[in-house]
C-alpha positions, 0 to 999 in steps of 0.5 A: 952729256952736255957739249959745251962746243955747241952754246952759242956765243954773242958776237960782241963786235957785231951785237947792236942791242939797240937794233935788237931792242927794236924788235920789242915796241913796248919795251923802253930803256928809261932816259937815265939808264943805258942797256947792256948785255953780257953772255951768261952761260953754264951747265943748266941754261944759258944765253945772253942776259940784258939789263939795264944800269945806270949811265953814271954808273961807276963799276970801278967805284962799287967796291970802295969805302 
């Protein structure tokens, strides 16, 4: 049976994604794009996913018309 109680967690206070990006030399975030990572987590697999969007990207304008 799977036990939730043991995913590990990403300490969002405490998560630099830029000392973390450092541990990877051949991997660059272009200029125009701002890293992000958020915990994505369930029953089949889990752990933090990072990606990249852009840096005028407007989450509260996705949706609208």
């Amino acid at each position: 049976m799977y036990d939730e109680s043991k995913v590990p967690e990403i300490d969002t206070g405490s998560f630099n994604i830029n000392i973390y990006m450092s541990l990877f030399n051949r991997l660059k975030v272009d200029s125009g794009k701002v890293c992000c990572v958020i915990g994505c987590y369930d029953r089949r697999s889990g752990g933090p996913l990072l990606y990249a969007r852009d840096k005028n990207f407007n989450e509260d304008n996705m949706f609208l018309k």
